[in-house]
Structures are given as structure tokens and as C-alpha cells.
TORFIVO-361702 format. One record per residue: residue in one letter; x negated, y, z negated of N, C-alpha, C in turn. Coordinates in steps of 0.02 Angstrom, whole numbers, plus 50000, padded with zeros to 5 digits. Each point is the difference from the previous one (the first is absolute). Layout:
<nodes>
aXYZXYZXYZ
...
</nodes>
This chain:
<nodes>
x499584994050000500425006050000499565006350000
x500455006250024499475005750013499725004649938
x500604997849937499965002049944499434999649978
x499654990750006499365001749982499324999750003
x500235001750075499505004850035499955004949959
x500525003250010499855009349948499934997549955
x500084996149943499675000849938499324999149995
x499754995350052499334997749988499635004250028
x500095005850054499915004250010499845006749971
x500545000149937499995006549946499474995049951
x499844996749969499484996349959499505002450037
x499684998650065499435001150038499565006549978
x500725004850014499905005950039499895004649886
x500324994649947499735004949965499354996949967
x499954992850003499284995950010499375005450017
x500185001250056499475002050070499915008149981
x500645003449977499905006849993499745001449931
x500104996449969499374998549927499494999749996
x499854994950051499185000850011499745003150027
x500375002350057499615007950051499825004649945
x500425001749948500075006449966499564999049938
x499644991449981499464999949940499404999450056
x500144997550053499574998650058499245007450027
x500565006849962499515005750000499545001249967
x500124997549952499595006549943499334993550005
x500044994050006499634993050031499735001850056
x500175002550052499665004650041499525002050005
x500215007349931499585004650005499434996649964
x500024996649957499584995749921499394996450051
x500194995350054499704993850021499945002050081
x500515003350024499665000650074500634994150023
x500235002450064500734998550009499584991050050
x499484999350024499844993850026500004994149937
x499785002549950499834993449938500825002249972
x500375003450002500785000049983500314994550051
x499685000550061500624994350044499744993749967
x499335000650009499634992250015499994995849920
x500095005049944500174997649939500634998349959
x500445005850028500844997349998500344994250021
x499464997750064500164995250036499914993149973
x499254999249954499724997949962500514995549923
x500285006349981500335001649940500774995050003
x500125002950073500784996550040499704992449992
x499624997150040499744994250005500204996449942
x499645003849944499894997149918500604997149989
x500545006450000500665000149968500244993350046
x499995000750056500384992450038499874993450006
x499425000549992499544993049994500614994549932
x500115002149952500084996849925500935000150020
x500405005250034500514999450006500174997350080
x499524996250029500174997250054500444992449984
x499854998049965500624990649969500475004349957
x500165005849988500765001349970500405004050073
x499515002850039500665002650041499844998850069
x499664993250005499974995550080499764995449976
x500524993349958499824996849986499844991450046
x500355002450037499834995350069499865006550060
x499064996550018499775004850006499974998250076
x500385003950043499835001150081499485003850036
x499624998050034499885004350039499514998250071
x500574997050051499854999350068499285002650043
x499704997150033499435005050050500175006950031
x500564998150038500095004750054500045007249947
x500514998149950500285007649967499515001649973
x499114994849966499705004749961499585002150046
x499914996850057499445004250056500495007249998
x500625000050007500115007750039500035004049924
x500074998349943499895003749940499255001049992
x499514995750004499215003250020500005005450029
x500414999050084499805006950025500315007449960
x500584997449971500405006049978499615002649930
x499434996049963499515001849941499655004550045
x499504999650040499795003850039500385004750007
x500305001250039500535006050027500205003449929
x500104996849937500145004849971499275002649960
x499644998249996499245002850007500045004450006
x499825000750086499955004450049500485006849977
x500664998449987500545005550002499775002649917
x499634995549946500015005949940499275003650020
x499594998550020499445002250026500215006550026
x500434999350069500375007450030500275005349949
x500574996649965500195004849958499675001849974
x499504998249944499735004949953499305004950053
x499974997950040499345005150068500555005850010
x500784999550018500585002550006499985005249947
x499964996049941500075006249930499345002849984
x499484998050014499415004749996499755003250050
x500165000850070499995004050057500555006449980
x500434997449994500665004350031500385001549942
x500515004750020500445000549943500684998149992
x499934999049932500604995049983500495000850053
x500075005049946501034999450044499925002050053
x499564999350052500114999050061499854991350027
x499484996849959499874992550011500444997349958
x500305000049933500304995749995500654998450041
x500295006550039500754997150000500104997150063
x499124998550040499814997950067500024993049964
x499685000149953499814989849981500484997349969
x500495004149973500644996949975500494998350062
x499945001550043500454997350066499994992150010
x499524996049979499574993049995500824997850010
x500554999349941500344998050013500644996850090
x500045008250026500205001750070499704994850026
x499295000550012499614993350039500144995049965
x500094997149959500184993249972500554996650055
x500755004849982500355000350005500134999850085
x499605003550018500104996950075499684995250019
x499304997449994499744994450001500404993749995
x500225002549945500614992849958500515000350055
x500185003850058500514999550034499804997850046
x499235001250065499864999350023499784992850008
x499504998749956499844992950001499974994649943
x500565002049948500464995249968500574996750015
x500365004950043500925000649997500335001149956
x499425004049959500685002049935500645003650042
x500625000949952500325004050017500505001949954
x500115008950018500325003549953500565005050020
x500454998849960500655002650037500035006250001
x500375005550034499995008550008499885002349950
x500444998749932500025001649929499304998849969
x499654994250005499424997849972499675005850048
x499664998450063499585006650013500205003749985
x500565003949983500125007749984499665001749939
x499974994249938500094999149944498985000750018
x500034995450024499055000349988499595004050030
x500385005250056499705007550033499925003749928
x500645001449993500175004349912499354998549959
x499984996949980499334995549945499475001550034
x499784996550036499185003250055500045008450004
x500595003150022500175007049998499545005649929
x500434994449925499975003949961499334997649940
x499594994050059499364999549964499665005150017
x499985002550074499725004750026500025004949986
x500675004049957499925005749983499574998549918
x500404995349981499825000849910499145001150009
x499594995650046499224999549993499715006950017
x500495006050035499525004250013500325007349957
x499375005349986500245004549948499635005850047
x500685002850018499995007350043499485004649993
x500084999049913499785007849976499134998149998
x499734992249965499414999350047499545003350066
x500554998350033499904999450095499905010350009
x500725002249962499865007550001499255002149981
x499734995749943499395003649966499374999350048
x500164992350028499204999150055500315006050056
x500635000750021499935005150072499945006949966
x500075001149971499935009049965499054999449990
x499784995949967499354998849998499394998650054
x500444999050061499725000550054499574992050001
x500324996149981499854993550015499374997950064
x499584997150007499654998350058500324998150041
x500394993649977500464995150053500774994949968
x500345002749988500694998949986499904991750055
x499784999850048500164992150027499404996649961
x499675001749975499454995449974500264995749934
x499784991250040500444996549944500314995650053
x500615004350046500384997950032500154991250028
x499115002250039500124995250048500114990349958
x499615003349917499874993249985500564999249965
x500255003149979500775001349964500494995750037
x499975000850066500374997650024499804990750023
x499545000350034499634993249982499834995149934
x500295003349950500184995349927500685000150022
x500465003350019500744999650004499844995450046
x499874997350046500084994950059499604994549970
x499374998849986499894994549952500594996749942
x500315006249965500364995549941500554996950041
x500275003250046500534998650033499984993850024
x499234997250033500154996250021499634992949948
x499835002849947499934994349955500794997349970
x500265003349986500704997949971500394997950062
x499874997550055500304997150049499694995849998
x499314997749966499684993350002500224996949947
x499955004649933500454995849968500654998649989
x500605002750043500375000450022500244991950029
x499504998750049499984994850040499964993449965
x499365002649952499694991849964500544999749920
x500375004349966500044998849945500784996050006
x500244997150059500614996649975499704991950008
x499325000950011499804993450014499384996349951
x499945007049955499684996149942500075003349935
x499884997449940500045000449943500025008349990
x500255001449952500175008449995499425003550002
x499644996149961499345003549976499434999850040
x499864996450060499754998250034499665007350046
x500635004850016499435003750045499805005349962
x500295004149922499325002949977499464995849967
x500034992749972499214997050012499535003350037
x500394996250094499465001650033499765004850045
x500545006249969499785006050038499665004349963
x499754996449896499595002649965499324996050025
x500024993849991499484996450025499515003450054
x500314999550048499765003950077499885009449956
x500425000349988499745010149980499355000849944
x499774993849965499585000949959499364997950032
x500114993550031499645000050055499585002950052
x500455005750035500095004750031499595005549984
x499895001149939499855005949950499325001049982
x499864991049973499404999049988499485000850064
x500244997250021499844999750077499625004250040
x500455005449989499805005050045499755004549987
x500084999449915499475005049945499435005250033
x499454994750023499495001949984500015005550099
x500414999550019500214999950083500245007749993
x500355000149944500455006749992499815003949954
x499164996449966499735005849951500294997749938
x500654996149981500335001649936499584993649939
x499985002349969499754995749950500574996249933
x500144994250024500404995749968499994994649923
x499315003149992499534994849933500595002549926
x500004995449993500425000549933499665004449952
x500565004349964499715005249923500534998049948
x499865006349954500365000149950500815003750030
x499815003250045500435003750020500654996550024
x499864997450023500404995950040500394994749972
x499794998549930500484994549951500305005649939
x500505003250064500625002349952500624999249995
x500415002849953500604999149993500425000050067
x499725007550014500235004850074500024992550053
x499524998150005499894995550060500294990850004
x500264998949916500274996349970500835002550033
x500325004649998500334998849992500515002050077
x499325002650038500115000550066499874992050046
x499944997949956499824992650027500754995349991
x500074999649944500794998449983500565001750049
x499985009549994500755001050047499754998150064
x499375000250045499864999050062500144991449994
x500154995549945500184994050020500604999150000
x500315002849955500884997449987500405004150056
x499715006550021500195004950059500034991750066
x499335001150007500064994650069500354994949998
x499884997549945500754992850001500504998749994
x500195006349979500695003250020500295003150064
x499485002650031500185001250064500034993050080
x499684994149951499944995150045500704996249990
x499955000749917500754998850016500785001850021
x499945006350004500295004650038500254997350071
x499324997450016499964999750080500304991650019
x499764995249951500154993950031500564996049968
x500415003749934500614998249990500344998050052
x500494996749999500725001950055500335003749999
x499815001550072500325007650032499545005049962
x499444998550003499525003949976499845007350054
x499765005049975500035004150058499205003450009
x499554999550065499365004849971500005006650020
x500525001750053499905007250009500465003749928
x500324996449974500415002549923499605000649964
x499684994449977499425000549942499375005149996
x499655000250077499595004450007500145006349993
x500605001150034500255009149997500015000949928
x500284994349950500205003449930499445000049972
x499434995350003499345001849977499715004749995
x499975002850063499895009050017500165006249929
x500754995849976500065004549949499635000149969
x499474997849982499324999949962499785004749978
x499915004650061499685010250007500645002149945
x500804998649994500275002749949499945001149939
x499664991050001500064998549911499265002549979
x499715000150031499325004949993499955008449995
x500425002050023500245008050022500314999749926
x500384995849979500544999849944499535003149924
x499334993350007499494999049936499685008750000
x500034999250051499315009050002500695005049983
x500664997749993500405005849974500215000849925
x499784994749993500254998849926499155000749958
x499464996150027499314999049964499685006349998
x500035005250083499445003550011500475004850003
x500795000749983500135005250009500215004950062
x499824996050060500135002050069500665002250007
x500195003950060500834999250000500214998650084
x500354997650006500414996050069500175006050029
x499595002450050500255003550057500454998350032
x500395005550062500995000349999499814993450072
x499465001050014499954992750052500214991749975
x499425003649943499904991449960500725000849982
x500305003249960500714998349981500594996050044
x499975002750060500194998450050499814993150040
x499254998149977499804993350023500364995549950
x500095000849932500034997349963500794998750001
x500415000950031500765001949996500004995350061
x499625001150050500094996050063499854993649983
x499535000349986499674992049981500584996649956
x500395001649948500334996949965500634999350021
x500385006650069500254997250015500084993550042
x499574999450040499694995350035499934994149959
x499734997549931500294995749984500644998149967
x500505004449983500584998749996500494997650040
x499665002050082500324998350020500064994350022
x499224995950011499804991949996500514998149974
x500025005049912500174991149970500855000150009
x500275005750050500715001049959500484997850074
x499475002250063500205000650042499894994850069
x499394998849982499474996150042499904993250000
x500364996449958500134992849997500324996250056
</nodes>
């Protein structure tokens, strides 16, 4: 049912927007490369010990984990973009380019899945993609770099958008493989492959990956957790019956909300008349899933 899709969807998206939003200040502490490649790490930990309580008959076919390999890669590649995205360019002009990820899912999933979604459902998941896009970007930002005479307002852009097409098309890989194996199965091995990935390429990309003190914290403890229960919730989202992935992904998106939400309440920020407006869209958009869209 499509119901829960959206629920497993709203879990994801406040999973995921939890950790974006402890995911910073980890950032700034450690350097945003040993944040992917150690969160990833952390995720691993957490799933390893709860893999025989929640896939206890454990699947997982060739074909679906070859194309979940490639989709570890791909999503590599796409956090790699984003954060080059957020340290080139400026925000609220890159994020509300890499929050589109969903849109591409969503057509992918039409193109070469056969998903399919009725007038109401796309209307419902334009709305949502619509009002991630506004909530992620903050006007009055964007006013300060153009009054300041910014160098380059597109700088950022191009990779901004190339993490939006990477994620897009990782969640069509797992899209593909997760009704065919165990729930837990493709964040395993799209941490596996990203840590991999990380180490890997370390010494390639300059970043230095050697374990500290730094790096065995709470912060990164507990970004490890929601980045696990987030993903296995969104797999199951997807491979229930009548599971949906262009549903699940769009509501994931809400992520940038529940993150926008923490910096309003923690740091005090306040929701510009955009974000307000994203935030109204987006929810109507899932109301109307669950009320209308069945």
C-alpha cells in the first residue's frame, strides 16, 4: 500500500535530516571526507549485530548485488559532488540544485522500471520535490553573496547538479535490487563499497583517512545509527507491496525540512516566507499520498 510508502518515507527523511544537521558541526571538527568515509564506518557497526533481527532469512541474489555495487559507487561519487558543491558554491544556490535527486529518481523509476503513478500521485510528488527546493534555499543568503558582489553565483553549480543525478540514479539501483533481497542488504553494500571507495582513493584525493581521537564520537555515533535505520526504512518503503520508489524518495527529500526545522529551534534561525511555503507544499504533498493517492 502507498500509505507505507509515505510513512517509511517520513522516518527516512527525519532519520536523514538528523544527520545532515549533526552531520555539520562534524564537518567543520574532522573535514567533511573522514565525515562520509567514517559515518559510513559507524552505519556498518550499527548493522552488522542487527542484521539476524531484521533479515533474518538472509537474501541476496548476484544480479541485484552486482547492480547495488555499482549504485555504492555512484553514491560515492554523488557525496563527493555534493560536498565540492558546498565548498565551491553557495548554498542556497547548490543546495536546492542537489535536492532535485529526487525528480531524477522518479523519472528513472518510470523510464526503466515501469513504475507507475497516477495524475494525483505525480501531482502529489511535483508538490514535495517543489517544496524541498524551496525549503533548502535561503533568499536572504543569496541577497548577501549578490549585494557583496560574489565572484560567481554559478560556482558549485555544475557539481550540484551531478550529485543530484548520481543520487538519482542510485536509488533506482536500489530501487531495482531491494524487492529481491533482504531489507538490509543494499545499505550493507552501498556502505561496504563507500568505505571502500574512501579509503581508496584517499591518498588520490589528498584526504587523509587514518583514524584519531576525533573521529570516535558521539556526533559520529549517532550519525551512524540514523544513516542506518533512515536506509532501512527507505528499502522498505520501496519493496513492501505496492511499495512505491518515486514516493519514498520524494518524501526523503523532506530531509532539508527536518534539518531547516533543528537550526530553528537549536541555532535559532528563522524560516524564510520561501521555506514556509516549501514546507506547506511538501506536507501538502504528503497528505495528499496518504489521503488521496491510494
Amino acid at each position: 500500500m502507498v500509505y507505507q510508502s509515505v510513512f517509511a518515507g517520513l522516518v527516512t527523511a527525519l532519520c536523514w535530516g538528523t544527520a545532515d544537521f549533526t552531520s555539520r558541526s562534524q564537518s567543520e571538527r574532522i573535514g567533511y571526507y573522514k565525515t562520509i568515509v567514517y559515518s559510513m564506518l559507524f552505519t556498518l557497526v550499527v548493522l552488522i549485530p542487527m542484521t539476524p533481527l531484521v533479515s533474518p532469512n538472509f537474501v541476496a541474489p548476484l544480479v541485484p548485488l552486482l547492480v547495488l555495487a555499482v549504485a555504492g559507487v555512484l553514491n560515492f561519487v554523488a557525496f563527493t559532488f555534493l560536498y565540492r558543491a558546498f565548498h565551491k558554491g553557495v548554498v542556497s544556490v547548490v543546495a536546492p540544485v542537489a535536492y532535485t535527486y529526487p525528480a531524477i529518481t522518479a523519472a528513472l523509476s518510470i523510464v526503466l522500471l515501469g513504475a507507475f503513478l497516477s495524475p494525483v500521485q505525480a501531482l502529489a510528488i511535483a508538490g514535495i520535490i517543489i517544496g524541498v527546493i524551496l525549503t533548502s534555499a535561503r533568499l536572504s543568503e543569496l541577497r548577501k553573496s549578490v549585494s557583496g558582489r560574489a565572484p560567481n553565483l554559478a560556482a558549485g553549480f555544475t557539481s550540484a547538479l551531478l550529485a543530484a543525478v548520481f543520487f538519482g540514479a542510485v536509488y533506482v539501483g536500489v530501487g531495482y535490487a531491494a524487492p529481491m533481497v533482504s531489507v538490509i542488504v543494499p545499505v550493507l553494500v552501498l556502505r561496504v563499497v563507500g568505505i571502500s571507495m574512501g579509503v581508496f582513493l584517499a591518498p588520490a584525493l589528498k584526504q587523509d583517512v587514518r583514524p584519531s581521537r576525533a573521529v570516535l564520537s558521539k556526533g559520529l555515533v549517532v550519525i551512524g545509527v540514523l544513516e542506518a535505520v533512515g536506509f532501512v526504512t527507505l528499502t522498505y518503503g520501496i519493496s513492501v507491496p505496492g511499495g512505491s520508489l518515486p514516493v519514498v524518495t520524494a518524501i526523503s527529500g523532506m530531509g532539508g525540512a527536518v534539518a531547516a526545522s533543528f537550526g530553528l529551534a537549536l541555532l535559532k534561525e528563522r524560516l524564510e516566507l520561501n521555506q514556509v511555503i516549501g514546507v506547506a507544499l511538501s506536507l501538502l504533498g504528503v497528505f495528499t499520498l496518504l489521503y488521496l493517492g491510494s
